[in-house]
C-alpha positions as CSV (number, residue, x, y, z in Angstrom):
1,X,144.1,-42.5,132.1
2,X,143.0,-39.4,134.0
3,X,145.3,-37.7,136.5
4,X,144.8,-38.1,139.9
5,X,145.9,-37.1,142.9
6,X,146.5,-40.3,145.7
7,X,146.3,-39.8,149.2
8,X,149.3,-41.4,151.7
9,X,147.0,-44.1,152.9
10,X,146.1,-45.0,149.2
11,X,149.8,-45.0,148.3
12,X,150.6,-46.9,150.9
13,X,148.5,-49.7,150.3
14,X,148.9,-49.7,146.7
15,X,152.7,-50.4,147.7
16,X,151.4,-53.3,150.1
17,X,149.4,-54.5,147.5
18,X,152.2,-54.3,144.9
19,X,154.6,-56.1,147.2
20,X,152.3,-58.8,147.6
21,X,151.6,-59.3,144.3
22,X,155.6,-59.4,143.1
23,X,156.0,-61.8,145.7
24,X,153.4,-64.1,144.0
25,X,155.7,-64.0,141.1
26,X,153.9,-60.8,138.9
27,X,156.2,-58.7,137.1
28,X,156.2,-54.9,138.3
29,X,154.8,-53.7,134.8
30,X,151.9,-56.1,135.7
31,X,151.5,-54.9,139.3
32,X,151.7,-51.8,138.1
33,X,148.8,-52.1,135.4
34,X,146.5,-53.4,137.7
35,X,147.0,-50.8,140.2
36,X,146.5,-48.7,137.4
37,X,149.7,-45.9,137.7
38,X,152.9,-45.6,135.9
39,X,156.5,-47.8,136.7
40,X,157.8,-44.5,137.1
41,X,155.2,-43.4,140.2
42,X,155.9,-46.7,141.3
43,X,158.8,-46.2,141.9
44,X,158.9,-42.6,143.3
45,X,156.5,-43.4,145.8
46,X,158.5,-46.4,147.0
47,X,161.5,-43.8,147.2
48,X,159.5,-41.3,149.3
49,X,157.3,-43.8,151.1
50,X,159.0,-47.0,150.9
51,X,158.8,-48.9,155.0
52,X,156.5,-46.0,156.2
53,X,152.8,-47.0,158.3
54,X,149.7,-44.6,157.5
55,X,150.6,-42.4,160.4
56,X,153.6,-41.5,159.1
57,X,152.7,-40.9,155.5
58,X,150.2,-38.6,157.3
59,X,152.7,-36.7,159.3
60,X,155.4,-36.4,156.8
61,X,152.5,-34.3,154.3
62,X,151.4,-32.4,157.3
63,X,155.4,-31.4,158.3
64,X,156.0,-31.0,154.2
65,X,152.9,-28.7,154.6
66,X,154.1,-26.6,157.3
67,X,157.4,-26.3,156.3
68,X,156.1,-24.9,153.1
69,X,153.9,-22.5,155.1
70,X,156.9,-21.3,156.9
71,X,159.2,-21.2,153.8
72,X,156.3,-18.7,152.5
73,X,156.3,-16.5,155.3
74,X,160.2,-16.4,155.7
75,X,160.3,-15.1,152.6
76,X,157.9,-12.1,153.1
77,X,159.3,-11.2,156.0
78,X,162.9,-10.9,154.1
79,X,161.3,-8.9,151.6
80,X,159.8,-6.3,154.3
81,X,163.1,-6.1,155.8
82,X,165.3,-5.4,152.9
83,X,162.4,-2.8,152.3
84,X,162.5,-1.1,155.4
85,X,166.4,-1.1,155.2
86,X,166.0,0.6,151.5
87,X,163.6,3.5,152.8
88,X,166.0,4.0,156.0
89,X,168.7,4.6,153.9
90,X,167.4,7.2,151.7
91,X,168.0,10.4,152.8
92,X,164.4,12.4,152.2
C-alpha cells in the first residue's frame, strides 16, 4: 500500500465511517481494511482527532502550523542574540 498523506476532513470521515461500521457489528481490523490504513493509524488519529468537526481538524493544523513557524523563528532569534552577546564580549 502506497504512503499517503490524509487531509483532516478525510480523517475525519474515515473515523465516522469506521464508527458506523463497528457499530454494525465489524471488527476494527475489518473497518480498518476497507478504509484501507493500518489499526495503528486508526488509532492515532482517533487519539488526536477523536469528537472533533472538520473546522476544527482544520484549525488545530493551521495553530500546529503556526506554532511551528514561531518555534522556528524563536529559535533564530536565540541564536542572534547569544551571537551578539559573544562578539560584545570580546575585547578587539
Amino acid at each position: 500500500m502506497a504512503r499517503r498523506k490524509h487531509k483532516p476532513e478525510e480523517i475525519i470521515r474515515k473515523l465516522a465511517e469506521g464508527h458506523r461500521l463497528q457499530a454494525g457489528g465489524m471488527e476494527l481490523v475489518d473497518v480498518c481494511r476497507q478504509l484501507e490504513i493500518a489499526e495503528s493509524t486508526w488509532h492515532r488519529w482517533l487519539s488526536q482527532y477523536g469528537g472533533m468537526k472538520a473546522d476544527d481538524a482544520k484549525r488545530l493544523k493551521a495553530l500546529e502550523t503556526e506554532n511551528a513557524t514561531l518555534k522556528k523563528l524563536l529559535a533564530e532569534a536565540v541564536l542572534d542574540k547569544e551571537m551578539l552577546t559573544y562578539l560584545n564580549e570580546k575585547k578587539w
